[in-house]
N, C-alpha and C positions, 0 to 999 in steps of 0.2 A: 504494500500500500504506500499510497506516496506522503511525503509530509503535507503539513496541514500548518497554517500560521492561526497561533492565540494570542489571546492579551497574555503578556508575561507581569507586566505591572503596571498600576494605574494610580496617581495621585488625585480625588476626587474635590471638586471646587474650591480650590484654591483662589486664592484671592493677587489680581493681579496689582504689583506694587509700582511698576514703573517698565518704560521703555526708554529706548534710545536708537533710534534710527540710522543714525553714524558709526552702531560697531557693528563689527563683521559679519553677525547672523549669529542665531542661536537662541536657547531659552537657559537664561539665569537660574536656579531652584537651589533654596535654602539645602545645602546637602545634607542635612538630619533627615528631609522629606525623601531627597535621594536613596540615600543609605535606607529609611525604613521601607521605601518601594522596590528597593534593589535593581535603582536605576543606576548606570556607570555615566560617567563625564564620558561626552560625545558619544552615547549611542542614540540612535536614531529614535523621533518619539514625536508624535501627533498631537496636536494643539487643537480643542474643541472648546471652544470660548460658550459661557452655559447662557450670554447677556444677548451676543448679537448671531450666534449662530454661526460666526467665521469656523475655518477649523483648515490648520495648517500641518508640513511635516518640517521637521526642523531637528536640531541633537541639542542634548542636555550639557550645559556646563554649572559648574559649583558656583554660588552665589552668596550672598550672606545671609544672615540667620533671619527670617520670616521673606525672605526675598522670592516671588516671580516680576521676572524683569521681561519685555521683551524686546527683543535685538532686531538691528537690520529691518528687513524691510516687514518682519515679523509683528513691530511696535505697531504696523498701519490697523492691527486686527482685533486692538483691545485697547483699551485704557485702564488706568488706575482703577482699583473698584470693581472691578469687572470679575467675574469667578469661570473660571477655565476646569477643564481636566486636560491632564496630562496620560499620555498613553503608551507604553512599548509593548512591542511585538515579539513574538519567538515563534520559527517553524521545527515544526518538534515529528519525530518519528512517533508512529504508532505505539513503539513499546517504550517511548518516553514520556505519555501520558500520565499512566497510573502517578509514576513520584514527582510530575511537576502541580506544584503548587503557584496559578498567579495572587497576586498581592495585590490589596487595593486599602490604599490609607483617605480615611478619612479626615478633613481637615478642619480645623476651626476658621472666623475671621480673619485670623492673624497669622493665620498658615503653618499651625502648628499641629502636629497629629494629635489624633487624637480616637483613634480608633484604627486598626491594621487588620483587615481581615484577608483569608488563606481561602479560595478558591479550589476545587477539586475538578479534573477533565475525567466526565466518562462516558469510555468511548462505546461504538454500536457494538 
């Protein structure tokens, strides 16, 4: 059977803290949010804005503590205030179903977790 792509981890409406149009692309994330979504700096990850309905792909870098930022031409798709999910992807073989587990952190206003929950894939 062929692979299959899942959510591997999902940061849920975070609160966007700023852009800058001037740097080189990408999404800022406080790295506590990283680390508990077990997202890595610069992997690839979709941007679903929950205010205006944009929704982009872009990679993750480390930002400071309660921070989504967004960068480059990324900033045109939210403003401050604004509540996003964060999303990455894994294409996973058949028999790597059973032990992955995706993650999805729930976040406060301030973008601080506040809830992690463990996902189960099962399959036909």
């Amino acid at each position: 059977m062929p692979s299959r792509c899942f959510l591997s981890a999902k940061i849920h409406g975070a609160v966007i803290t700023g852009g800058n149009v001037e740097y080189r692309g990408s999404l800022a994330v406080d790295p506590e949010l990283l680390r508990a979504a077990g997202i890595l700096p610069f992997e690839r990850i979709d941007v679903y804005n929950l205010d205006n309905g944009e929704r982009f792909t872009t990679y993750a870098i480390p930002g400071g503590p309660g921070e989504i930022c967004l960068n480059g031409a990324a900033a045109h798709k939210g403003r401050p205030g604004q509540r996003v999910i964060v999303a990455a992807y894994a294409w996973l073989a058949a028999e790597e179903w059973a032990a992955f587990r995706p993650r999805t952190v729930l976040v406060d206003r301030e973008n601080r977790a506040v809830e992690v929950l463990e996902g189960r894939i099962e399959g036909p």
